[in-house]
BAZAMAR-284175 format. One record per residue: residue number from 1; residue in one letter; z negated, y negated, x negated of N, C-alpha, C in turn. Coordinates in Angstrom, 1 decimal, decimal comma, always signed. Example, Ala and Ser with C-alpha at 12.3 -4.5 7.8 and 13.67 -1.06 7.14 Angstrom:
<rs>
R  nr rest     nz     ny     nx    caz    cay    cax     cz     cy     cx
R   1    A   -7,8   +5,7  -13,2   -7,8   +4,5  -12,3   -7,8   +3,3  -13,2
R   2    S   -7,1   +2,2  -12,8   -7,1   +1,1  -13,7   -7,9   +0,0  -12,9
</rs>
This chain:
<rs>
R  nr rest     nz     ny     nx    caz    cay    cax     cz     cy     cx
R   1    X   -5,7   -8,6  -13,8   -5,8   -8,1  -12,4   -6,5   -9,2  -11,6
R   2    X   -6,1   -9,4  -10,1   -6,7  -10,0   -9,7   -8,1  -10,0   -8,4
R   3    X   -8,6  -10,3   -7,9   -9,6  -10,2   -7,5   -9,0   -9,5   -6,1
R   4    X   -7,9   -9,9   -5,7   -7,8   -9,1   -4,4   -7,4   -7,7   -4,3
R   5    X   -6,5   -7,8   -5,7   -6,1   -6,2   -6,3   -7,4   -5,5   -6,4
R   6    X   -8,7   -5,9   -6,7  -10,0   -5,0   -6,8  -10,3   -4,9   -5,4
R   7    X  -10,3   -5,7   -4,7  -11,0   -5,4   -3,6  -10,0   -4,7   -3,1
R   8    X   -8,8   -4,5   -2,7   -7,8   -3,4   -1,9   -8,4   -2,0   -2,4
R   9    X   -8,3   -2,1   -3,9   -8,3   -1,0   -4,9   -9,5   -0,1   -4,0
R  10    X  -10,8   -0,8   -4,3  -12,3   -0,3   -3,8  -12,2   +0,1   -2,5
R  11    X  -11,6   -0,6   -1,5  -11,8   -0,3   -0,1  -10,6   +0,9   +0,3
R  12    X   -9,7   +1,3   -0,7   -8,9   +2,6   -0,6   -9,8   +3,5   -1,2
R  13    X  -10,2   +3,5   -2,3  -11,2   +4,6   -3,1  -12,4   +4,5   -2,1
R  14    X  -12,9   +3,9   -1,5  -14,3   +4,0   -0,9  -13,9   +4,9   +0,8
R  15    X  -12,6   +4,4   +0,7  -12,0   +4,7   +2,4  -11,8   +6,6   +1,9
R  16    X  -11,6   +6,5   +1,0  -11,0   +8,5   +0,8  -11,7   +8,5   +0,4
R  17    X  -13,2   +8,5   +0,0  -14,6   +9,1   -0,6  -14,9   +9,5   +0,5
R  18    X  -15,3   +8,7   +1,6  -15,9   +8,5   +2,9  -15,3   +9,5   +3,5
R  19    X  -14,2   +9,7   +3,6  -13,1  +10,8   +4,4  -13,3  +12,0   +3,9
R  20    X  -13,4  +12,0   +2,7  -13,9  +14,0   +1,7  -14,9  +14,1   +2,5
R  21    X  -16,1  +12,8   +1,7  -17,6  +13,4   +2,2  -18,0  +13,5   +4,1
R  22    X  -16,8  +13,2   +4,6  -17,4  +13,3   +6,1  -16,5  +14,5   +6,7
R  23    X  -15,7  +15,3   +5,8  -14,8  +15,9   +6,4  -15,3  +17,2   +6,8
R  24    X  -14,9  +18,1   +7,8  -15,6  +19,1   +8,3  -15,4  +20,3   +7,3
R  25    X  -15,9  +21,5   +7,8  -15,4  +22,7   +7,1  -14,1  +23,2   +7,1
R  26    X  -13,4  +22,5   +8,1  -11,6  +23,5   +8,3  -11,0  +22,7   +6,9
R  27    X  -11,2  +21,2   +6,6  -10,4  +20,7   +5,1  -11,1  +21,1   +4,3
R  28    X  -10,2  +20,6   +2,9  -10,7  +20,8   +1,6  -10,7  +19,6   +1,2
R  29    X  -11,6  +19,5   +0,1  -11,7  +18,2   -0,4  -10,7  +17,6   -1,0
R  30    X   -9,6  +18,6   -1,8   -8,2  +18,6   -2,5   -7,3  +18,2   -1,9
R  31    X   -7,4  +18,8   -0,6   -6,2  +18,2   +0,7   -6,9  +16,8   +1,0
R  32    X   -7,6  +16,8   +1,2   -8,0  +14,9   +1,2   -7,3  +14,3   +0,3
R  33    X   -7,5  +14,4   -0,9   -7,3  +13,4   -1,9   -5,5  +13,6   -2,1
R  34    X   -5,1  +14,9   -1,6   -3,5  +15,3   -1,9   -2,8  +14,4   -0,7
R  35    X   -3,4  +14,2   +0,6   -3,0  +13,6   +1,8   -3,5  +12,1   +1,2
R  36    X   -3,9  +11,7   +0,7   -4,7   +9,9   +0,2   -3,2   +9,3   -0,3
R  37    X   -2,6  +10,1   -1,1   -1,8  +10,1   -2,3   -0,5   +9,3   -1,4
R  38    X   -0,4  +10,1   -0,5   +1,1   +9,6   +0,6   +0,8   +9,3   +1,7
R  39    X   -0,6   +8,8   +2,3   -0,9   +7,9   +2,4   -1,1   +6,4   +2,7
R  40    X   -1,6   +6,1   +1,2   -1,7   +5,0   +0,6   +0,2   +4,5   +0,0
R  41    X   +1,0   +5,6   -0,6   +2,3   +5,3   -0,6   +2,9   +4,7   +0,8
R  42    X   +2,3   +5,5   +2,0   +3,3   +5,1   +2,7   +2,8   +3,7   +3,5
R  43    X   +1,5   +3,2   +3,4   +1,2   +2,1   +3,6   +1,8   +1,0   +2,7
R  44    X   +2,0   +1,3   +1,4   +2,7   +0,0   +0,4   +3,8   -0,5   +0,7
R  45    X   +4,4   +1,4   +1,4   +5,9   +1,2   +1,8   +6,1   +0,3   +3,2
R  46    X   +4,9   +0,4   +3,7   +5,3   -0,2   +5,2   +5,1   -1,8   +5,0
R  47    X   +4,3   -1,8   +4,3   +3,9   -3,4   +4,0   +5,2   -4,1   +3,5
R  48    X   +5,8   -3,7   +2,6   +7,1   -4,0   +1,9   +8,2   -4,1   +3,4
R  49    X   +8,0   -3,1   +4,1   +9,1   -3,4   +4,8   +9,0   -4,4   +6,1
R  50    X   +7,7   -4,7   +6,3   +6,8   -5,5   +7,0   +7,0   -7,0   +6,5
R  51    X   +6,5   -7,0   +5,5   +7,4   -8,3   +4,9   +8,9   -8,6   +4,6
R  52    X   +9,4   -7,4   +4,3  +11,1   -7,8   +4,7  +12,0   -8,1   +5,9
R  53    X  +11,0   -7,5   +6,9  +11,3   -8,0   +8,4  +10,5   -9,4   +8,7
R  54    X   +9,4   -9,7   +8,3   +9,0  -10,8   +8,5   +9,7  -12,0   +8,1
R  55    X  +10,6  -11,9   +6,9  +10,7  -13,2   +5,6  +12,4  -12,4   +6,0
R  56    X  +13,0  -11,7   +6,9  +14,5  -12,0   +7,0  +15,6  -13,1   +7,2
R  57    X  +14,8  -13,8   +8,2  +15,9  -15,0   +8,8  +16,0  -15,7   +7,2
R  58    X  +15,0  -16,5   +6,9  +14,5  -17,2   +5,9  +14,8  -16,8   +4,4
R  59    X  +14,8  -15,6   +3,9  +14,9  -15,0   +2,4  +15,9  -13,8   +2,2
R  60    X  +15,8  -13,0   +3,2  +16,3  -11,9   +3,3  +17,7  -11,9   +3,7
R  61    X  +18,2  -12,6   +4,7  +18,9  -12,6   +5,5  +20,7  -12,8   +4,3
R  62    X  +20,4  -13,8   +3,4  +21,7  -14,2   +2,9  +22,1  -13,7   +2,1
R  63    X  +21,0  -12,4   +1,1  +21,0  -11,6   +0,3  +20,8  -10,1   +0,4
R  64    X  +20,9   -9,5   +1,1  +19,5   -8,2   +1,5  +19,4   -7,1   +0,3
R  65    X  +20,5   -7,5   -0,8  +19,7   -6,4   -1,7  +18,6   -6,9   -2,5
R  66    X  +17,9   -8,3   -2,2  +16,8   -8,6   -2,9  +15,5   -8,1   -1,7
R  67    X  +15,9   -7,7   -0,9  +14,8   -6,3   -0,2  +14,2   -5,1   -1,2
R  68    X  +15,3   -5,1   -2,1  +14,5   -3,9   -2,8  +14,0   -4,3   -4,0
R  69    X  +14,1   -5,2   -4,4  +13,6   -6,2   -5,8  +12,2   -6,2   -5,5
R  70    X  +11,2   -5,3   -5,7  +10,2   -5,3   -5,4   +9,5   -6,0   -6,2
R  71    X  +10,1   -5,9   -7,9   +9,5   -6,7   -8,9   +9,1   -8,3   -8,4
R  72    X   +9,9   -8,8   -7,5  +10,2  -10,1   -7,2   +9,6  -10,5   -5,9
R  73    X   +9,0   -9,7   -5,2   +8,0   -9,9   -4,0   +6,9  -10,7   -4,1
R  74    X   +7,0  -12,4   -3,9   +5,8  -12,7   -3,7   +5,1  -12,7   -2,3
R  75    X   +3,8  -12,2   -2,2   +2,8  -12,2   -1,8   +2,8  -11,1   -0,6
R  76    X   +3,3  -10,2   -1,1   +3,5   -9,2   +0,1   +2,0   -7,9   -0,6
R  77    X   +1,4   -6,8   +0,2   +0,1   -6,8   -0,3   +0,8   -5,5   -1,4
R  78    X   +1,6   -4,8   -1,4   +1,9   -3,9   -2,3   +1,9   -4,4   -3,8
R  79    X   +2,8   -5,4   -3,8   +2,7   -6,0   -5,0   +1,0   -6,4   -5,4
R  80    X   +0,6   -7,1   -4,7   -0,9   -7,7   -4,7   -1,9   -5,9   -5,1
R  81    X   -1,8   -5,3   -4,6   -2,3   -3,7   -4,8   -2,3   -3,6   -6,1
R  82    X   -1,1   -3,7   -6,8   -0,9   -3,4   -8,1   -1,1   -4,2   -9,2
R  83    X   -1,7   -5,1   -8,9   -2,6   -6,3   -9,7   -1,6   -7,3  -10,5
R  84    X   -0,4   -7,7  -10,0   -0,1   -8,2  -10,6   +0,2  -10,0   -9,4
</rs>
C-alpha cells in the first residue's frame, strides 16, 4: 500500500466519524455510514470519469474502451485509493 492510499483512506474514515459524531438527533448513526458507502463510490466514480475527460484528446480519444480498463489507470485517485 502506498502512503497516499493511507492518507485518502484516514481522511474518508475520519471525514464519516466526524459526520456520525456531529450528526443531530433526526439521523442515525447507520444511515451515516450506509450514505458513506455511496458516497465514497460515487466520488471514485467521478474521479475516473474526471480523468477520462481530462486524458481524452491524448489517451482516450483513439480507443475509448480503455475508459473502462480501470485495472490500467495510471494515476487517477481511485485507483491510488485502493492502494495499488
Amino acid at each position: 500500500m502506498r502512503w497516499y492510499s493511507l492518507i485518502v483512506m484516514t481522511a474518508i474514515a475520519i471525514g464519516v466519524w466526524l459526520t456520525a459524531r456531529e450528526a443531530d438527533t433526526k439521523l442515525q448513526k447507520d444511515d451515516i455510514y450506509d450514505a458513506a458507502i455511496w458516497v465514497v463510490l460515487a466520488g471514485l466514480l467521478g474521479a475516473r470519469l474526471f480523468h477520462v475527460i481530462d486524458h481524452w484528446p491524448d489517451v482516450f480519444s483513439a480507443n475509448p474502451i480503455r475508459a473502462l480498463y480501470i485495472w490500467k489507470a495510471a494515476g487517477d485517485l481511485g485507483r491510488r485509493v485502493l492502494g495499488d
